[in-house]
Short mmCIF file of the C-alpha atoms (twelve columns), coordinates in Angstrom:
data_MODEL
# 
_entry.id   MODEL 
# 
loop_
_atom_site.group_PDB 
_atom_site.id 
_atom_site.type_symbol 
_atom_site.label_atom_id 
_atom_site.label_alt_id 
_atom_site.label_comp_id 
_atom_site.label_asym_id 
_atom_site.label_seq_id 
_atom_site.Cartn_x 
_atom_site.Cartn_y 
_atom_site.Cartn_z 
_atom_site.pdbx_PDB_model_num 
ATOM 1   C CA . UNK A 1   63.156  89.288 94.127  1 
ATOM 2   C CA . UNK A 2   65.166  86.683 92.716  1 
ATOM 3   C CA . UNK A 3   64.749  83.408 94.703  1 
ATOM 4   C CA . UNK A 4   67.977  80.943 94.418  1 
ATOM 5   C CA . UNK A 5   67.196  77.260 92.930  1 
ATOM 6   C CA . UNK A 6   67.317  74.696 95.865  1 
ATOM 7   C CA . UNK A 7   70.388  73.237 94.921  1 
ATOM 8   C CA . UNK A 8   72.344  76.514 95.122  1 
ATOM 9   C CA . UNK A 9   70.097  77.644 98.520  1 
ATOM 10  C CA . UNK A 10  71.467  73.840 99.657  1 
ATOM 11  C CA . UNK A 11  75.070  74.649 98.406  1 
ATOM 12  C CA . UNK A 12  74.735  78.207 100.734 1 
ATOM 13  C CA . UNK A 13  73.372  76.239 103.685 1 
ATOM 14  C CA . UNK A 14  76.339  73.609 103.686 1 
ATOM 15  C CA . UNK A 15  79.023  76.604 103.270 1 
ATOM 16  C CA . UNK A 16  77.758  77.987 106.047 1 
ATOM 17  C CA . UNK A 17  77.082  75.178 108.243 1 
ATOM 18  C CA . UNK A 18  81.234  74.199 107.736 1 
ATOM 19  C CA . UNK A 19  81.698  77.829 108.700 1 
ATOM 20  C CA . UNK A 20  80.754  77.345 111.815 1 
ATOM 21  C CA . UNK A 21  83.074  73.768 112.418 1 
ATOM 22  C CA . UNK A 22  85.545  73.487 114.460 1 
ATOM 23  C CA . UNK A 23  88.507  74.871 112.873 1 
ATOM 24  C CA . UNK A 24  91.814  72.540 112.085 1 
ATOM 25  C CA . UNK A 25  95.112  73.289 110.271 1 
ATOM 26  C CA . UNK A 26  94.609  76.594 108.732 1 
ATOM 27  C CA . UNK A 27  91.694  77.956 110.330 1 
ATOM 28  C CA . UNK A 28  89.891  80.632 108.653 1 
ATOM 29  C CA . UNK A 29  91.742  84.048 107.885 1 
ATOM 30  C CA . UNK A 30  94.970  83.422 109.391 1 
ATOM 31  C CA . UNK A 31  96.959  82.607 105.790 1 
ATOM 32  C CA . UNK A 32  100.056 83.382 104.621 1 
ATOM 33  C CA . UNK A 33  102.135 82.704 101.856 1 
ATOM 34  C CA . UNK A 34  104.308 79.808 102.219 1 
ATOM 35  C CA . UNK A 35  102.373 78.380 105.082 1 
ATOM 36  C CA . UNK A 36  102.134 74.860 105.009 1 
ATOM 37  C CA . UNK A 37  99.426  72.115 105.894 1 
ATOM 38  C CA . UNK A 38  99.387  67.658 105.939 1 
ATOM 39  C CA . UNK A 39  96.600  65.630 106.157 1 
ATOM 40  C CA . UNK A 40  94.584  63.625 103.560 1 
ATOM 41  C CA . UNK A 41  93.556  64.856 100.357 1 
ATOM 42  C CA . UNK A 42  90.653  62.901 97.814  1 
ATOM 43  C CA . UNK A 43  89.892  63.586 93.902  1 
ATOM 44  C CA . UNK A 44  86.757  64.391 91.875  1 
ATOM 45  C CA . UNK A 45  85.373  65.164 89.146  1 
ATOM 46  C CA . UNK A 46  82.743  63.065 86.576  1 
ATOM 47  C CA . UNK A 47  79.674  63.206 88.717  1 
ATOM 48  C CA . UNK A 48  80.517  67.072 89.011  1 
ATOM 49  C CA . UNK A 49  81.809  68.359 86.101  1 
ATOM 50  C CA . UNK A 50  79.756  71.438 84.982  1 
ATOM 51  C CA . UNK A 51  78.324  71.878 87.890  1 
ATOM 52  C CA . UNK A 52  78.493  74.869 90.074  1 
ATOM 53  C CA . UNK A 53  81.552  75.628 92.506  1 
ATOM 54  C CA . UNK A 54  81.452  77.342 95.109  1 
ATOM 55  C CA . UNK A 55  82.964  80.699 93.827  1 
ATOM 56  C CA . UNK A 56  80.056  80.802 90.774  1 
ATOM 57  C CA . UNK A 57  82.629  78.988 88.304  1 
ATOM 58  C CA . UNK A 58  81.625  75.591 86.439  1 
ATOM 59  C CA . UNK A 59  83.826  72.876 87.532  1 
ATOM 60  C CA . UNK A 60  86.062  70.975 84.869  1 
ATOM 61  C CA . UNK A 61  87.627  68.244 86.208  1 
ATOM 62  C CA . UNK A 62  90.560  69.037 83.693  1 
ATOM 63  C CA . UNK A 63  91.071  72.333 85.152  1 
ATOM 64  C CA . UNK A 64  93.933  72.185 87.480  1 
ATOM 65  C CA . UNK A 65  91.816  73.038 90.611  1 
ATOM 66  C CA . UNK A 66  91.047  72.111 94.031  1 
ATOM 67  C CA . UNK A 67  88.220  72.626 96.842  1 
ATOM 68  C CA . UNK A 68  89.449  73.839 100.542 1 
ATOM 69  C CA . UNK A 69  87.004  74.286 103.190 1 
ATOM 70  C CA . UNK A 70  88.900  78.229 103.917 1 
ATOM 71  C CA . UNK A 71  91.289  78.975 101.716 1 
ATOM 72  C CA . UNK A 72  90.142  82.462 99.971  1 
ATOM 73  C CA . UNK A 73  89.345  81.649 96.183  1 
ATOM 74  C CA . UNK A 74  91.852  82.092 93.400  1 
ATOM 75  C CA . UNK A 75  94.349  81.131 96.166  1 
ATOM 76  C CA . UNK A 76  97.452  79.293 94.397  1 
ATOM 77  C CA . UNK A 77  98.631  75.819 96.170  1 
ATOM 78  C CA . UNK A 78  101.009 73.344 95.768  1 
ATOM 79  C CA . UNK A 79  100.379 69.936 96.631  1 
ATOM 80  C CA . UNK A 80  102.354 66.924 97.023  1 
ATOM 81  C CA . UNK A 81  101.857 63.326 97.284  1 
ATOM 82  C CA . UNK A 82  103.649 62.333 100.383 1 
ATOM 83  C CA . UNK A 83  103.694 58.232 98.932  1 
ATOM 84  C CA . UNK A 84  105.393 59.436 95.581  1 
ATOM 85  C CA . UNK A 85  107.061 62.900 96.186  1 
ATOM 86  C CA . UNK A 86  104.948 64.084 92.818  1 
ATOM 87  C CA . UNK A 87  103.455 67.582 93.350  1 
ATOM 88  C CA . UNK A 88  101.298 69.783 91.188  1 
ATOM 89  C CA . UNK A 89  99.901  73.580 91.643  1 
ATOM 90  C CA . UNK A 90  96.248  74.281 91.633  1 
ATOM 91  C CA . UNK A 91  93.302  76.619 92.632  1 
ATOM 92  C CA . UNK A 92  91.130  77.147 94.846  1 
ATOM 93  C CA . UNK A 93  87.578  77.337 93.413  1 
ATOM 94  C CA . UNK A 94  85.345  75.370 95.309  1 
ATOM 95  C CA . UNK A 95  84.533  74.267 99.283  1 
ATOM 96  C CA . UNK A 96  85.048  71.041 100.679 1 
ATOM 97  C CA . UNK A 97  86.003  68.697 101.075 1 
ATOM 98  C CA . UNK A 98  82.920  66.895 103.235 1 
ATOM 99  C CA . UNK A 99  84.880  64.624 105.090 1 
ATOM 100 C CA . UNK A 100 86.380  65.056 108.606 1 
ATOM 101 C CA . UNK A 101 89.884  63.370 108.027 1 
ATOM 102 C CA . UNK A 102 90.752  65.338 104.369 1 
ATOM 103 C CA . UNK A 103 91.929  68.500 104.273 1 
ATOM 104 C CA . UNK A 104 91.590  69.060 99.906  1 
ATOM 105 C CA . UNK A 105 89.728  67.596 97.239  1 
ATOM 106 C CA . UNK A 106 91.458  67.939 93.831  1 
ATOM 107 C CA . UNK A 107 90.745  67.767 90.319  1 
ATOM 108 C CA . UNK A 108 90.543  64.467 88.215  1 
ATOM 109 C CA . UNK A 109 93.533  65.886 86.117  1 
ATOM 110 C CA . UNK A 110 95.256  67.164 89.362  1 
ATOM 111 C CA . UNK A 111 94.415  63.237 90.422  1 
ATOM 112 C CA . UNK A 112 95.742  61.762 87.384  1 
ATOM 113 C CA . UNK A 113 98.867  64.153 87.937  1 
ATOM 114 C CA . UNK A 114 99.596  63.002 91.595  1 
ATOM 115 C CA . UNK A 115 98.860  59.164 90.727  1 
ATOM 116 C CA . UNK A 116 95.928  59.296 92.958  1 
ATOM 117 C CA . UNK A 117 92.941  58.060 91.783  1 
ATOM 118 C CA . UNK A 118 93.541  54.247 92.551  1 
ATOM 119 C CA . UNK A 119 93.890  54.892 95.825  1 
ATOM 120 C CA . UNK A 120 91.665  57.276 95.971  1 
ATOM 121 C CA . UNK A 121 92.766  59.330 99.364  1 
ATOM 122 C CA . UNK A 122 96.345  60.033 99.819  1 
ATOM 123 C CA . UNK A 123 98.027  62.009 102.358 1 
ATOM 124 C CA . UNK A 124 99.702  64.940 100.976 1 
ATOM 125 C CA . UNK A 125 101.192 68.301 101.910 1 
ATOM 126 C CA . UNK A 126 99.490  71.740 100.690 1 
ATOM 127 C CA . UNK A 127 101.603 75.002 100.543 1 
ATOM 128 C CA . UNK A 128 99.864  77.883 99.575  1 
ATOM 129 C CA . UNK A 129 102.718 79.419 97.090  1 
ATOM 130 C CA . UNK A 130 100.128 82.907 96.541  1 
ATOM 131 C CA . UNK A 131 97.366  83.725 98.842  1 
ATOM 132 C CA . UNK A 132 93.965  84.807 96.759  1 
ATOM 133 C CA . UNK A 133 92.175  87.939 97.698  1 
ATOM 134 C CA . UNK A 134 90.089  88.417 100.724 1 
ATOM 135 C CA . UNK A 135 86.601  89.089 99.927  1 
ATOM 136 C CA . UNK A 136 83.136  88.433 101.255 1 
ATOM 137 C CA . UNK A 137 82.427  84.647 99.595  1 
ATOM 138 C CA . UNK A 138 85.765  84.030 100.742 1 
ATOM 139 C CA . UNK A 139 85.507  83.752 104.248 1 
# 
């Protein structure tokens, strides 16, 4: 039997500890394309980049990705800086974010893109321009 390393066992014990949150905005698997959500959206990236995501992948923080606490994986997004109009599409390849009032965590490129990281938390607006597949480590 292969036994999972206690960061990754942690990882699976957050995921589905937020699975079982109260559900705002989108609220898991009622998506569609087009559907749009606002709140507050943070960066990052150095203190994570190579680690694991939350689909398997190694993060990058110059990959134009994002982390969504239900969004199906590989789903496509566009997000917008409400303070500047700028707006940039990413993925969806990780969970998160961790904190109550944010509703996406993006990339340090998709950060530099949106003229975000002073700041560091903006509020923004995410469309989801093509839904990702269903699957089970999407839910």
């Amino acid at each position: 039997m292969i036994r999972p390393s206690p960061a990754i066992a942690l990882v699976l014990c957050a995921a589905f500890l937020l699975s079982l949150a109260p559900v705002s905005g989108f609220g898991p698997k009622r998506y569609h394309d087009g559907q749009v959500e606002k709140g507050e959206a943070s960066w990052y990236g150095p203190d994570f980049d190579g680690k694991p995501t939350a689909n398997g992948e190694r993060f990058s923080k110059t990959q134009m990705t994002a982390a969504h606490r239900y969004l199906p994986f590989n789903t496509i997004v566009r997000v917008t800086n409400l303070n500047n109009g700028v707006s940039v599409e990413l993925r969806i390849n990780d969970r998160g974010p961790y904190e109550d009032d944010r509703i996406i965590d993006v990339s340090e490129a998709a950060a530099d893109i949106l003229r975000m990281k002073g700041p560091g938390v903006i509020p923004v607006e995410v469309e989801i321009i093509k839904l990702g597949p269903p699957g089970r480590h999407n839910a």
